[in-house]
N, C-alpha and C positions, 0 to 999 in steps of 0.2 A: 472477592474481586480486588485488582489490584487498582491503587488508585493512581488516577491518571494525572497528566503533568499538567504544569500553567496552562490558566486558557490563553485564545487567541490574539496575538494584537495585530493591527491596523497592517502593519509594514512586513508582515508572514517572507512574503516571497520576496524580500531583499533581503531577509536576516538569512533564510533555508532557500535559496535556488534552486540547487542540484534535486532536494527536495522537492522543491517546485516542479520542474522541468519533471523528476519523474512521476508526479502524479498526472501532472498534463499526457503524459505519454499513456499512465494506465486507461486515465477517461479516454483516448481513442479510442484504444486496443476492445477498452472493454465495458465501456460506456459510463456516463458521466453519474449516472442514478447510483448505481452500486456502489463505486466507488467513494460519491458522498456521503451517500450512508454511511460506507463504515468510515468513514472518517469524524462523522455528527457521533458514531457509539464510540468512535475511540476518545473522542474530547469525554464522551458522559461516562468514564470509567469501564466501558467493557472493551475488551484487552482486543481488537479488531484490527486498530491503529497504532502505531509509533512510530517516529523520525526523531531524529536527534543530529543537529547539526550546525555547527558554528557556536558551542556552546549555548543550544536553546534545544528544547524537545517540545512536543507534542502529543498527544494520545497518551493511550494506556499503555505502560510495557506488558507483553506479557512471558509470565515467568516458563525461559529455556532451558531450565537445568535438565540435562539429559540430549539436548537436539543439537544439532549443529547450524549455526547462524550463519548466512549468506548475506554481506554487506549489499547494499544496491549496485554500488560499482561494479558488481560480480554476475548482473542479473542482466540477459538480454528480453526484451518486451519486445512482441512484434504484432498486429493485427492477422488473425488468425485466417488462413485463406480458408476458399471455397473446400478445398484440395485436402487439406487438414481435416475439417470437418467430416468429409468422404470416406476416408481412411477411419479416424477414430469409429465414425459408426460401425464400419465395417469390423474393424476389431472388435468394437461391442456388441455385435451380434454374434459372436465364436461363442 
């Protein structure tokens, strides 16, 4: 297990915003439960979670040698429609 960064302090969301703002975006999209969990395994050392930004991090990293990394900047989140949904099943039944 890789071990995970400093824990949390008080002032989170003005040290890491962008940060901020994109977890707020995930609990929409994809609800607030899941998302805290892995956020609670990524503080306790399982590799679920990491941010790192404004020289502070978070979570556990976990080790990418071999995958190719996608900064957040790079990532659109959107609430999945009805329409999505339809579709994917539909492919999942082929």
């Amino acid at each position: 297990m890789n071990a995970p960064a400093k824990p949390l302090r008080a002032n989170l969301r003005d040290e890491m915003p962008t940060t901020a703002a994109i977890i707020d975006d995930l609990r929409v999209a994809f609800g607030a439960e899941g998302i805290n969990q892995s956020i609670k395994n990524g503080i306790a050392g399982v590799p679920t979670f990491y941010a790192r930004e404004n020289g502070r991090e978070i979570g556990t990293p976990l080790d990418m040698t071999g995958f190719t990394v996608v900064s957040g900047a790079e990532m659109v989140i959107n609430p999945i429609s009805q329409e999505d949904i339809a579709r994917a099943n539909r492919n999942h039944r082929r």
